[in-house]
N, C-alpha and C positions, 0 to 999 in steps of 0.2 A: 222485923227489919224489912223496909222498902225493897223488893228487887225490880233492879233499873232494868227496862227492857233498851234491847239496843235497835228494835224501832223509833224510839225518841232522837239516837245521834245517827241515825238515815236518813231522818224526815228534816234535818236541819242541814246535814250534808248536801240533802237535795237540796232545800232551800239557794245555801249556797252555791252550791251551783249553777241553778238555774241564773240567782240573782248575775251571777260573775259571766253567763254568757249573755245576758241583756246588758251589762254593761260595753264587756265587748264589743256588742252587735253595734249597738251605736256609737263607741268609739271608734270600731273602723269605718263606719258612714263617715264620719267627723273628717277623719284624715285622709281618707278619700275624696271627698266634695271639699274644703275646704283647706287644708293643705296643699293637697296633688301631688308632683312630682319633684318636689323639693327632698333635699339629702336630711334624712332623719336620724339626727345625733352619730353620723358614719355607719349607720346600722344597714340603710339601702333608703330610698322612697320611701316616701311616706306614701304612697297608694299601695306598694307591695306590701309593707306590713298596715298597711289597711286592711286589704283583702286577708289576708292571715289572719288581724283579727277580728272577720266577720265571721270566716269561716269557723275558727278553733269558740268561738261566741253560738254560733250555731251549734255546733259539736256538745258544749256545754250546757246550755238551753236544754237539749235531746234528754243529752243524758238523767239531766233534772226532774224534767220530766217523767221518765222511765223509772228514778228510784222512787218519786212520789207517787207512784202508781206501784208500784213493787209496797210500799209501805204501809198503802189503801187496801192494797187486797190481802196483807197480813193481818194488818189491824181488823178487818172485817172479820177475818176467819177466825182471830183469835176471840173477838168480841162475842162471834155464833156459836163458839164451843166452850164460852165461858156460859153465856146463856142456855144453853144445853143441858149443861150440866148443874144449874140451879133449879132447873123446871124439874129432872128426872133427879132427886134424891136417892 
């Protein structure tokens, strides 16, 4: 039997992540430059939840970033200690 490592559902988590702060990012440009100061859906501005979601898009981005990196240096380590252990029988 296959055992699933759970660096596959990290490495996609980041993915997403990352993907869903670059969407952010440029949806609060969007509604910042091209919107502005118009009432959005009663919620406030649309340049305040613009900046909200540039920033929480930035926030996202980061963090994406940090698991794909969190993911690279496991996979690396486990890849070295599987190689390791083929060389020395």
């Amino acid at each position: 039997m296959v055992q699933k490592s759970p660096d596959f559902f990290l490495s996609i988590t980041a993915f997403v992540l990352y993907i869903a702060g670059g969407i952010g990012i440029f949806g609060g440009i969007a509604l910042v430059a091209l919107i502005g100061g118009q009432d959005l859906f009663g919620w406030g501005s649309a340049k305040t939840i613009g900046y909200l979601l540039i920033c929480t898009g930035v926030c996202f981005s980061i963090i994406g970033v940090l698991f794909l990196r969190l993911v690279r240096n496991r996979t690396n380590t486990l890849l070295s200690q599987r190689s390791a252990s083929k060389e020395n029988p």
